[in-house]
C-alpha positions in Angstrom: -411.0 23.4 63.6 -409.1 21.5 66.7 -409.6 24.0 69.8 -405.5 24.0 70.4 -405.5 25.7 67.2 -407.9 28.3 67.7 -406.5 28.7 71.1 -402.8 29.1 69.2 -404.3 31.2 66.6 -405.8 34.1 69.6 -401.9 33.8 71.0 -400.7 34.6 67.6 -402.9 37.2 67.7 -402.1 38.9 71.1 -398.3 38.1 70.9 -397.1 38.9 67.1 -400.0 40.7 64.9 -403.3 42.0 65.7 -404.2 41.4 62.0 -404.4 37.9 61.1 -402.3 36.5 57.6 -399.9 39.7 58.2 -396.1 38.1 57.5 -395.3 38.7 61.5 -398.8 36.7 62.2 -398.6 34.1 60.1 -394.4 33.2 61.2 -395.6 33.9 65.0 -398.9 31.5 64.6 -396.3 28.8 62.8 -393.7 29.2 65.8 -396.2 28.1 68.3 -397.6 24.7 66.2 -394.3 24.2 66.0 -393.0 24.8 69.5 -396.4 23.0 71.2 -395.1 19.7 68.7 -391.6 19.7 69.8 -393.0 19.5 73.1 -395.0 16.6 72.2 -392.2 15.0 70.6 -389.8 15.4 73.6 -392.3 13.6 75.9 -392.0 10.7 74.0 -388.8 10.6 73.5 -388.1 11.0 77.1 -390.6 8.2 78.0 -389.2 5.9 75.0 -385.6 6.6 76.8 -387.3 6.2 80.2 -388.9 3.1 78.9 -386.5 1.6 76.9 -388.3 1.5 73.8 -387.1 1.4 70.5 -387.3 4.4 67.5 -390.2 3.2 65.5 -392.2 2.4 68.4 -391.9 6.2 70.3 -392.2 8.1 66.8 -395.0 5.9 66.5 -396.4 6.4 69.2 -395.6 10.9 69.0 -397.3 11.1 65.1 -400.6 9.3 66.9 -400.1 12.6 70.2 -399.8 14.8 67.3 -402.1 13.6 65.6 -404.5 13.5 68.5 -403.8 16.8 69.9 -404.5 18.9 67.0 -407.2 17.1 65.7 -405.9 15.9 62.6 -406.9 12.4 61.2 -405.0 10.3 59.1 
């Protein structure tokens, strides 16, 4: 398992449930995935706007951060 994750899974931990797969736990640990991608996401398409790049290429280019930060292959 990608360290982000365990690192995101000890928040959800501290912050929503001290017992994990509770209902509070497992909503809380799915919040933070999703609030670290949106950050993700928004760096790119801050840089594409920055940049002037087109759609395909920053969405590209965030599903590859994404994919990279948590450790996930494709």
């Amino acid at each position: 398992m990608n360290e982000r994750i365990k690192e995101l899974a000890t928040l959800a931990t501290r912050q929503y449930s001290p017992t994990y797969y509770t209902q509070e736990w497992i909503q809380g640990f799915a919040e933070l995935i999703v609030r670290e991608c949106v950050g993700i996401v928004a760096k790119r398409k801050d840089q594409a706007i920055e940049d002037s790049w087109n759609v395909d290429e920053a969405m590209s280019l965030a599903e590859m951060d994404l994919e990279e930060h948590f450790g996930v292959e494709s």
